[in-house]
Steps between C-alpha positions, in 0.01 A plus 500: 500500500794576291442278271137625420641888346697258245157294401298878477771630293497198263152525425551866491751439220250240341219698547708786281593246240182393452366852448801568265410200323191558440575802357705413300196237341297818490322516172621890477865389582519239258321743279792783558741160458362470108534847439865565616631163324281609144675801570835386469415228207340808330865676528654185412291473160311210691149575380116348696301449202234202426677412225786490680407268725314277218844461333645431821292231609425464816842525649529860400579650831763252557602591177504905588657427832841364320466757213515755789804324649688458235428873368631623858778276530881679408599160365203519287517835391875488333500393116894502456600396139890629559528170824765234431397147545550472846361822596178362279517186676521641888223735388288262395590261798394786806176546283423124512611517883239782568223307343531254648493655833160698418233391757233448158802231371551304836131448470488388206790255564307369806180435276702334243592240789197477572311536184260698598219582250618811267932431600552416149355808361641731741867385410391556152394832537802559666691364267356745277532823670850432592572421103324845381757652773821362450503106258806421644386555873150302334728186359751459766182532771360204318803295504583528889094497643339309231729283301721401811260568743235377304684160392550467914127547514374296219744198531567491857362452874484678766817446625661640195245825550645561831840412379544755228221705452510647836842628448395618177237731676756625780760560191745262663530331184385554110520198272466402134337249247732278300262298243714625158779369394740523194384213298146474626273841484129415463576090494493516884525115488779486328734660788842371551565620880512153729359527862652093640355405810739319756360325768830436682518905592154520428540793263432612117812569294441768257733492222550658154575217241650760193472789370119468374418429817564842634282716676458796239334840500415444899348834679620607788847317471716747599353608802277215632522238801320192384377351170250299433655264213279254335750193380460129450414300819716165486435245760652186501549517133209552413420861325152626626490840309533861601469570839553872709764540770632754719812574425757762714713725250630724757449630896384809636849664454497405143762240494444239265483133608729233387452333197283801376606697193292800404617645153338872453319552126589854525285762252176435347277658249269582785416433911869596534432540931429132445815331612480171279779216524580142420510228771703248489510216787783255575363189735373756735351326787169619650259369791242281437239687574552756215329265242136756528287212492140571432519195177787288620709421775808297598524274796771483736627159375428644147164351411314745266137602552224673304142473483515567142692166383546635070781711499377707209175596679729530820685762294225733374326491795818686647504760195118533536612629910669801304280613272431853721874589409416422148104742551701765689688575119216556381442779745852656498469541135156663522675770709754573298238517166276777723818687619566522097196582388481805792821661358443442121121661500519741720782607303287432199218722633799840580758496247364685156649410123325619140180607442267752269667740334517833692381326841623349796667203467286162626557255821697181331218301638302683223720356253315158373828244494552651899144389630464204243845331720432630842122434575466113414814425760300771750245230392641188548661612828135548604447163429778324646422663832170338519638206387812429663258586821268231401780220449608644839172457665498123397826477619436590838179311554709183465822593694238605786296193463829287494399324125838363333477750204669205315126455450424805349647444136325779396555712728886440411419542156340830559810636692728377236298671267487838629868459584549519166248737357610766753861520477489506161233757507692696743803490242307633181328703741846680655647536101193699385514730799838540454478607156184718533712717743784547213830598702354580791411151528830378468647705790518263823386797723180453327479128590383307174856361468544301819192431502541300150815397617396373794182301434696294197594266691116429533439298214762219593466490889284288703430302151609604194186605280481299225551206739234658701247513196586098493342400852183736373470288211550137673219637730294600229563154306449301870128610482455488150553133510354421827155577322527156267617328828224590716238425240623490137196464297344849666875646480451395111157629468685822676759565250292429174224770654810724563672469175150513339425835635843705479482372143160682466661775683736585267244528191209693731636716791762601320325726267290574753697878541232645801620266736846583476518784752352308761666336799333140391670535186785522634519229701363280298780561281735401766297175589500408137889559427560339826283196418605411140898510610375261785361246286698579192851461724288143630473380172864570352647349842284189508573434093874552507536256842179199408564539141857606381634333806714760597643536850335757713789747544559562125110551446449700788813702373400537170169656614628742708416843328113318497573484880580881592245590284190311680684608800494831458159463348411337816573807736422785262138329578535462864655873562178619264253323733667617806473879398129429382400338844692748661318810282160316645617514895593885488198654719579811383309612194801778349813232618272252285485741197885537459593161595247343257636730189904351617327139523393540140753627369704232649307256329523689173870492512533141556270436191700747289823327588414224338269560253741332218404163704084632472514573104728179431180301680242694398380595793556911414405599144738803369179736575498383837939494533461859408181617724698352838839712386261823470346356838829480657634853355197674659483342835891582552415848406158498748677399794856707507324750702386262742834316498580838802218375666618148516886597587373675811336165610832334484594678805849565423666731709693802390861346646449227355405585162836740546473606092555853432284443215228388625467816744740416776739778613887377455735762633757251308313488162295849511556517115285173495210613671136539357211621687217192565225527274267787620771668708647852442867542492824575266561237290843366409762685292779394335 
């Protein structure tokens, strides 16, 4: 029949697909597949090593796959310095736009919807990668996908998911997230900005009371669609706290909606291709139905409804919805620190100054002051990658699981932590490789610069840090006291035997000098400065509110340097735990030997920081203050060899790390270029 050629020819065609298909799932093929792509990330710099992959975690291939594309990419591959600010700004704009339309990215957007198991730590990783390649492409990623799309996801239904995160994908649209404002920074519930329901149109009118009110320091403002602006709800009167709306600033042709004014902020110190602006509103009208709604919601006759009736808990259960933005910092600034470190010691291990008389002059990482401020941040960074993957972990259990993470204080307190521990790391970090690479350093084609400039911003974004150190602390305080509540003659019996014994401490280990090399040592030391700033910081608070009757804000306040400290103390523990049980996991024997001698030297350097705090309370005698600085000199100088070893596990690739000093060709800065340690090749000349 003529019909039946047609069926024989489709299953001719199926038959051949099938056979090409399974060939393709040939073990051989994919075999040949590996090869060919470690082929290119070996002549991208992207190295397969178990180390590698440790460091990595166990997204490293996604990891390698956007290293690759970004190293490939011509957007990616340009580090201009001589761009205006709308050349930076358009650059940084088609590099978002290409992201955003990788395959790996639309993915991960889907599983964010979703909340599939491991979304959150894939957008971290990300998040990272993209940082390491370009921070302003990293930053102004996070604002459109994970601040605005993230506040869309976190705070509203489905509806609003289909609404304007489906556009986002198909880059009909990019938006913004409009929390700050002028008078009101880290007191989020302090805003000014009005949202006034009207039940007569049935519509929210957004509106900009004065000048504090503004929308300040907004990402994204120049350029994007839709914000989503946090403001007062107001419903009959009555003010019911922050709430998140959609807001339109502008369509597809870029034309900006009535009642909209968007004021540029111009030049920065830093993140320059981030277009940031002020917003300011006048009685702009919007639908309903852009109230995202997850913790409250507004009936059509204007009847308010929430199933969590105190407005304060109401309110940080809708913070708690962002904390990945606030996790994701953590990450971006961990790029930049590895990026740093790459340049300043392979530079360290190639460029040559003094030496013995009538010999060659010695690497700079020979020279004591280089190694003794370049390996404990090599260290630390170590340590805040197992970390920040661990707080990232716990993360996504409970986004996956659907918990309110309102409910996991400590889990907040942990993020906050970090927040602050690693952007300030990342700064001290970024100065000392800048000045161990002298005037090279200095020279943007080398990178150190923007990258300082550029991750400054860090410290006061998503939470300014000594405000983050605070919600630590009120953590740390919550459980402290809920011990007496639960059972307060055991909690008693608890403190007495604790007190007790790190006053015995103090007279015995301390003078005990063979235990001071080992990792228990160490973090004991931690637990113990960590423990007597809890309870001492208790017992100040509780005696200037029960006995000197003074109001809680002024005692609180007057406490406050007590506060960063057991903060700090706090995660300097944490980050030293996470590197130990990380150093335990590694199942490979030689990847256990180097990371164990970073992990203790990590935890040497957090002792020797404050070892003033040790000797004031006994705890270190001047014997023992002394043996730890040896301790510390000695493992710096053990592990600067490694520290190559390590830098090749970061995965970097060569385009990205662009610096002429740390071996990367420059046709535009030859006279900057120095081989990579253990390379042949002319040096520079000058």
């Amino acid at each position: 029949p003529p019909g039946s050629r047609g069926v024989r020819a489709g299953l001719g065609a199926e038959a051949r697909w099938n056979n090409m298909r399974d060939n393709l799932n040939h073990p051989l093929h994919q075999q040949e597949e590996e090869e060919e792509e470690k082929a290119v990330h070996g002549s991208l710099g992207i190295r397969d090593s178990s180390l590698a992959r440790y460091l990595d975690g166990q997204h490293w291939r996604l990891k390698n796959q956007l290293r690759r594309q970004t190293a490939q990419s011509q957007l990616f591959r340009q580090h201009r310095y001589d761009l205006n600010l709308d050349e930076m700004r358009d650059l940084t704009s088609e590099r978002v736009k290409y992201i955003i339309k990788l395959p790996m990215v639309q993915r991960q957007l889907d599983e964010q919807v979703e909340k599939k198991k491991h979304c959150i730590n894939k957008s971290l990783v990300i998040g990272e990668v993209l940082s390491t390649a370009d921070l302003a492409t990293g930053v102004k990623m996070g604002v459109v996908c994970w601040l605005f799309g993230g506040a869309i996801i976190n705070l509203g239904s489905q509806i609003h998911i289909e609404r304007w995160l489906q556009p986002l994908k198909d880059l009909k649209l990019t938006g913004m997230f409009a929390m700050t404002e002028r008078g009101h920074g880290s007191n989020v519930r302090g805003i000014q900005t009005q949202a006034t329901y009207d039940p007569a149109s049935q519509e929210f009118i957004i509106h900009t009371p004065c000048e504090d009110a503004e929308k300040m320091y907004i990402g994204n403002a120049m350029k994007g669609n839709d914000a989503a602006v946090f403001a007062q709800l107001i419903v009959n009167g009555e003010l019911l706290g922050p709430h998140c709306f959609i807001v339109p600033i502008r369509d597809q042709e870029g034309n900006m909606y009535p009642g909209v004014t968007v004021i540029d902020m111009m030049h920065k110190e830093g993140l320059n291709g981030v277009d940031n602006g002020i917003l300011v509103f006048d009685n702009i009208r919007i639908p309903k139905e852009n109230l995202l709604d997850r913790f409250g919601s507004v009936s059509e006759d204007g009847v308010y409804q929430s199933a969590i009736k105190d407005r304060g808990a109401r309110f940080n259960a809708m913070l708690a919805a962002l904390t990945p933005s606030r996790i994701a910092l953590i990450f971006q600034a961990l790029g930049a620190m590895k990026l740093g470190l790459t340049i300043a010691i392979r530079y360290s291990h190639s460029r040559r100054q003094f030496g013995p008389k009538d010999k060659e002059e010695v690497k700079i990482i020979d020279h004591q002051t280089q190694y003794l401020r370049l390996m404990p941040h090599l260290a630390a960074s170590l340590a805040l990658t197992f970390t920040s993957r661990y707080a990232g972990e716990i993360l996504d259990e409970d986004m996956c699981q659907g918990r309110n993470l309102v409910h996991n204080r400590s889990l907040q307190a942990l993020v906050a932590g970090l927040k602050a521990y690693s952007t300030w790391e990342n700064l001290a970090c970024l100065q000392d490789c800048r000045e161990c690479t002298g005037g090279m350093g200095y020279m943007m084609e080398n990178r150190i610069p923007d990258l300082k400039c550029d991750s400054d911003v860090f410290v006061t974004f998503e939470g300014d840090n000594v405000v983050m150190l605070q919600v630590v602390v009120r953590e740390l305080l919550a459980q402290y006291a809920r011990q007496y509540e639960e059972s307060p003659m055991v909690a008693l019996l608890k403190h007495w035997s604790a007190a007790t014994t790190d006053s015995l401490r103090t007279s015995v280990l301390a003078f005990n000098t063979e235990t001071v090399g080992s990792l228990s040592f160490l973090l004991k030391a931690l637990n113990y400065r960590e423990r007597v700033l809890q309870r001492s910081l208790a017992a100040r608070l509780h005696s200037k509110v029960m006995k000197n009757k003074e109001d809680p804000f002024s005692s609180w306040n007057s406490c406050l340097h007590h506060v960063t400290c057991l903060a700090l103390a706090h995660i300097h523990r944490v980050t030293l735990e996470q590197f130990w049980k990380a150093v335990e996991g590694c199942p490979v024997p030689d990847d256990q030997a180097l990371l164990k001698k970073f992990c203790l030297l990590h935890g040497t350097s957090l002792l020797y920081q404050e070892r003033a705090w040790y000797l004031e309370h006994r705890y270190l005698t001047p014997a023992t203050s002394v043996q730890i600085r040896n301790q510390l000199t000695d493992m710096c100088c053990s592990v600067k060899d490694d520290s190559l070893a390590v830098l090749a596990a970061f995965n970097i690739p060569a385009a990205t790390v662009h610096a002429p000093i740390a071996g990367i060709p420059c046709p535009r800065a030859s006279w900057a270029f120095y081989p990579a340690p253990g390379q042949d090749g002319p040096r520079a000349k000058l």
